[in-house]
C-alpha positions as CSV (number, residue, x, y, z in Angstrom):
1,X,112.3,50.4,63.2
2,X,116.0,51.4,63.2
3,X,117.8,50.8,66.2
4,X,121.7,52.2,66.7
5,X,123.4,50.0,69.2
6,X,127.1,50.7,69.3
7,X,129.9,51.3,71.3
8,X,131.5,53.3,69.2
9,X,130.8,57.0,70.1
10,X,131.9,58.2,66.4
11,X,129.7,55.8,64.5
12,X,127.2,56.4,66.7
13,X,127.2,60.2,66.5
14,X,127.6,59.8,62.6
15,X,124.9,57.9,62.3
16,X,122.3,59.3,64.2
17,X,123.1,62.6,62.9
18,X,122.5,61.3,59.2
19,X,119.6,59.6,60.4
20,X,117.8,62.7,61.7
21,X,118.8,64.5,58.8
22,X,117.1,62.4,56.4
23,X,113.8,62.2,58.9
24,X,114.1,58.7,59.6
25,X,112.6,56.8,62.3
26,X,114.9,55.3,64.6
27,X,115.9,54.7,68.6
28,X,118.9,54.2,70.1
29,X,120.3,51.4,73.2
30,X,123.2,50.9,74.5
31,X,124.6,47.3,73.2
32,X,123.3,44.5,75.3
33,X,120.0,46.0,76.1
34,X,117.1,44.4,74.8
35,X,115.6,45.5,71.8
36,X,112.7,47.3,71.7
37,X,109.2,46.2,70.0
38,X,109.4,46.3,66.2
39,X,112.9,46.6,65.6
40,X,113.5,45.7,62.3
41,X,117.5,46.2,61.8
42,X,120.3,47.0,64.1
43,X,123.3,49.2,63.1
44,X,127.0,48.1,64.9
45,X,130.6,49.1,64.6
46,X,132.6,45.7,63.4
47,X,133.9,45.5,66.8
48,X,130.7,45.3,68.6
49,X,130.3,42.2,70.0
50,X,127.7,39.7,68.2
51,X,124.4,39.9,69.0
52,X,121.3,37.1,69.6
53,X,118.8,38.7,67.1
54,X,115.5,37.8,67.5
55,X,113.8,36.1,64.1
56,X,113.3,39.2,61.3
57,X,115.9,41.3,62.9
58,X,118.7,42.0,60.6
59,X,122.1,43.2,61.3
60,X,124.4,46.2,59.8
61,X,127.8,46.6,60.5
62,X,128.6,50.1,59.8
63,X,131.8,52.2,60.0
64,X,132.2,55.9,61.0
65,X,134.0,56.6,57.6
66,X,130.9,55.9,55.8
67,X,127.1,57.5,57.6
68,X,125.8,57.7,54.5
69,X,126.2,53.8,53.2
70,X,125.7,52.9,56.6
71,X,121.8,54.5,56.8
72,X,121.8,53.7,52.8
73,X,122.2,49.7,54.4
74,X,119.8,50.0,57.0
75,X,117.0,51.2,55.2
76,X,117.6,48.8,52.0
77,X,117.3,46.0,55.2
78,X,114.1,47.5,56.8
79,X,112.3,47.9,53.7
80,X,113.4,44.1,52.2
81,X,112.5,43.1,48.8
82,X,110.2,45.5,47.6
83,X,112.3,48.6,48.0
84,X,113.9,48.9,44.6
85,X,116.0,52.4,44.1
86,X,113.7,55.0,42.2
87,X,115.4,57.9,41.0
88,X,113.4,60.7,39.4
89,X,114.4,63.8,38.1
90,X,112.6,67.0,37.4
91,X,114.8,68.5,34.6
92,X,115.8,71.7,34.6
93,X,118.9,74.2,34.6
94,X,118.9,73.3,38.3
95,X,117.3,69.4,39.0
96,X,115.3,68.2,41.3
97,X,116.4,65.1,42.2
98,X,114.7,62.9,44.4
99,X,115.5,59.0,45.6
100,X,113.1,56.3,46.6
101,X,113.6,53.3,48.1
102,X,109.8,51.6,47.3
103,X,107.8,54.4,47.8
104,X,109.9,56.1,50.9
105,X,111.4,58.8,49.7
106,X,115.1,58.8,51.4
107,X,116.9,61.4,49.6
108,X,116.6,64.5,47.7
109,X,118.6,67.2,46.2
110,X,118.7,70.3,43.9
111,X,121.4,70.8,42.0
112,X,123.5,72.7,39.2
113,X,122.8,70.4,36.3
114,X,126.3,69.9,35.6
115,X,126.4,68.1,38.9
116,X,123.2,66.0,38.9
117,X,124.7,63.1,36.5
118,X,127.1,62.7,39.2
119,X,124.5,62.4,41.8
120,X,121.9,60.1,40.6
121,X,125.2,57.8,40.1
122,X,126.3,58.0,44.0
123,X,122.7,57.2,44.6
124,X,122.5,54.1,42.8
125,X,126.0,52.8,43.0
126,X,125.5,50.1,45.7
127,X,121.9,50.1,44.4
128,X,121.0,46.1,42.7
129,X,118.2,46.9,40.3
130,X,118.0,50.3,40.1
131,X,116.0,52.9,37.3
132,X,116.2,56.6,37.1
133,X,113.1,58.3,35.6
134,X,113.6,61.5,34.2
135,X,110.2,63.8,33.3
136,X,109.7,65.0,29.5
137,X,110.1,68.6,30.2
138,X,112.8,70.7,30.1
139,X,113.4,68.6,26.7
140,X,117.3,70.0,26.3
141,X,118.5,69.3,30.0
142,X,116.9,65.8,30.1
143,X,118.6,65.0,27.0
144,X,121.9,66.0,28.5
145,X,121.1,64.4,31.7
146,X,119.8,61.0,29.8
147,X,123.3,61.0,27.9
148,X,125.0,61.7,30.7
149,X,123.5,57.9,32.6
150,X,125.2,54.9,31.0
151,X,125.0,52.5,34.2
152,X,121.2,52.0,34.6
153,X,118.2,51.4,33.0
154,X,116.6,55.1,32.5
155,X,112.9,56.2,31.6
156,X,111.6,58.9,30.3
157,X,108.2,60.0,32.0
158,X,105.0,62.6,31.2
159,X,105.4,65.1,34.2
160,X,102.6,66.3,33.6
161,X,101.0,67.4,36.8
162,X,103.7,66.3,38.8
163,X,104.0,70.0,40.1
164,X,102.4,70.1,43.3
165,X,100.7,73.1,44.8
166,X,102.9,75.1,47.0
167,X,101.5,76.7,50.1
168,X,103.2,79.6,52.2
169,X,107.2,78.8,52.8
170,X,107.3,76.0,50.3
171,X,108.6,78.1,48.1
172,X,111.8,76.2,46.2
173,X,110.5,72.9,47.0
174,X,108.6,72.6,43.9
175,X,111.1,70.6,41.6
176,X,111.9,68.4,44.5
177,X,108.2,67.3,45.0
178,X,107.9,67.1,41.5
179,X,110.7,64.3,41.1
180,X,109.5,62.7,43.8
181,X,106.1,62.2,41.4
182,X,108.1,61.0,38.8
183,X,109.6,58.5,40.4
184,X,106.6,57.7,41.5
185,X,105.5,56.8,37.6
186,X,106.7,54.3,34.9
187,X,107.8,55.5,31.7
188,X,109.9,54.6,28.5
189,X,112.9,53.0,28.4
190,X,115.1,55.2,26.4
191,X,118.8,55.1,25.7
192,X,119.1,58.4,24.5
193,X,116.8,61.4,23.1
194,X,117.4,63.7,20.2
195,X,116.3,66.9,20.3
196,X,115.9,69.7,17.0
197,X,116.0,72.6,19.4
198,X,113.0,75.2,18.7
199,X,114.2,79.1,18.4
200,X,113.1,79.4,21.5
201,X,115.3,77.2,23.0
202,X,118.3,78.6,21.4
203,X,117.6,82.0,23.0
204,X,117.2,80.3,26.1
205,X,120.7,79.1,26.1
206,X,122.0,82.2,24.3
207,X,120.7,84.3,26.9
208,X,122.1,81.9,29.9
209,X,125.2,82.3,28.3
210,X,125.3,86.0,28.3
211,X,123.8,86.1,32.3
212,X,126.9,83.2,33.0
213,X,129.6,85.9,31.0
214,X,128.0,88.3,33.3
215,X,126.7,90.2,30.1
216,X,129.9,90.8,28.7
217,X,129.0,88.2,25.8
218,X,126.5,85.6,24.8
219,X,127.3,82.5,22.4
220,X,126.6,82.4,18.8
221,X,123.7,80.1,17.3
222,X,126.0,77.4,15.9
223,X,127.6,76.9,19.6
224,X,124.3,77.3,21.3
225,X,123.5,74.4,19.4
226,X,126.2,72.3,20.2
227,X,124.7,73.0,23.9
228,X,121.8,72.1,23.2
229,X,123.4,68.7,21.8
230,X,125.0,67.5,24.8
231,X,128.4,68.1,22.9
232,X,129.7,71.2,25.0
233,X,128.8,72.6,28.5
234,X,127.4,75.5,28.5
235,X,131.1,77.0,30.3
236,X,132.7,75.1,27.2
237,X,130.8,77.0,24.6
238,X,132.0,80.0,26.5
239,X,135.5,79.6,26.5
240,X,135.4,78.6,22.8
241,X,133.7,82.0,22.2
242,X,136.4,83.7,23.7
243,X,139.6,81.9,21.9
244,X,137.8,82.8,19.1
């Protein structure tokens, strides 16, 4: 278990509050209590005074600046060595995104696409082996998102029946749960993934093109593959419509 034992009312108000957002378990004592049973790591401020951990008990030094690292540290300590960073995405025009540290799931998100690349690297900056595992659907936004990952190892995964179920007011979560599956499975190591778009796809894009212009226009084929590509944005391919 997480304990926060600090001084330092802003640290500690940061860090609880990120802890309870991401559902951990945790307690709180005030520093020089004892610890409670099955405390596992201790989060201070850097000018908390030492403690006498007990054998197994780890320590994180934390600063207010920084909740996120700071909860990032403490669970990478709780979990030890067999909590690599998992990263899977469910592709899509809007990704689910979902991070795993050994098979706790401590993050998630669902983002634009042009922002998930930027994302998944936050998530595994401070990571030391990490892999992001991206699901084989959605074949033109995984390509992007594949190019888009230079600093890890990334896999490419059958998502199939990674979709869970969704009861009554789960609606929206779908994508999320579904990257949380594919983290959950190994695939191929890829370092990139070309893609002949189908006519299908094509319209697809031509068609979110004309819904971004708010139907005032809608891309041409040759741009729309470029898209598809990876070699313009979707906002790119726009703007090059217009100059024309």
């Amino acid at each position: 278990m997480i304990v926060v034992a600090t001084a330092d009312f802003e640290l500690y108000h940061e860090v609880v509050g990120e802890l309870r957002d991401r559902g951990v378990d945790f307690t709180t004592v005030e520093p020089g209590e004892p610890l409670p049973e099955g405390a596992t790591v201790v989060v201070t401020a850097p000018d908390d005074p030492p403690l006498d951990l007990p054998a197994g008990v780890e320590r994180v030094v934390a600063e207010a600046s920084d909740p996120r690292g700071a909860v990032a540290d403490a669970l990478a300590a709780e979990r030890g060595e067999g909590g690599r960073t998992v990263v899977g995405v469910d592709p899509g025009v809007r990704p689910g995104v979902a991070v795993l540290a050994g098979d706790q799931v401590v993050a998630a998100f669902q983002v634009p696409l042009a922002d998930a690349a930027e994302v998944i690297r936050d998530e595994v900056a401070e990571a030391p082996d990490p892999v992001v595992r991206i699901g084989d659907g959605a074949r033109i936004q995984g390509a992007q998102l594949i190019d888009a990952i230079d600093e890890v190892p990334v896999e490419l995964v059958d998502e199939t029946g990674t979709t869970p179920y969704l009861g009554t007011g789960a609606n929206g979560m779908g994508d999320v749960l579904a990257a949380a599956n594919i983290a959950r499975r190994s695939g191929e190591r890829v370092q990139g993934r070309e893609i002949d778009p189908t006519a299908g796809e094509l319209q697809r894009i031509k068609a979110e093109s004309r819904e971004r212009s708010g139907g005032t226009r809608s891309i041409d084929e040759a741009l729309a593959r470029r898209v598809a590509a990876g070699e313009l944005t979707l906002d790119e391919a726009l703007a090059e419509h217009r100059d024309r």
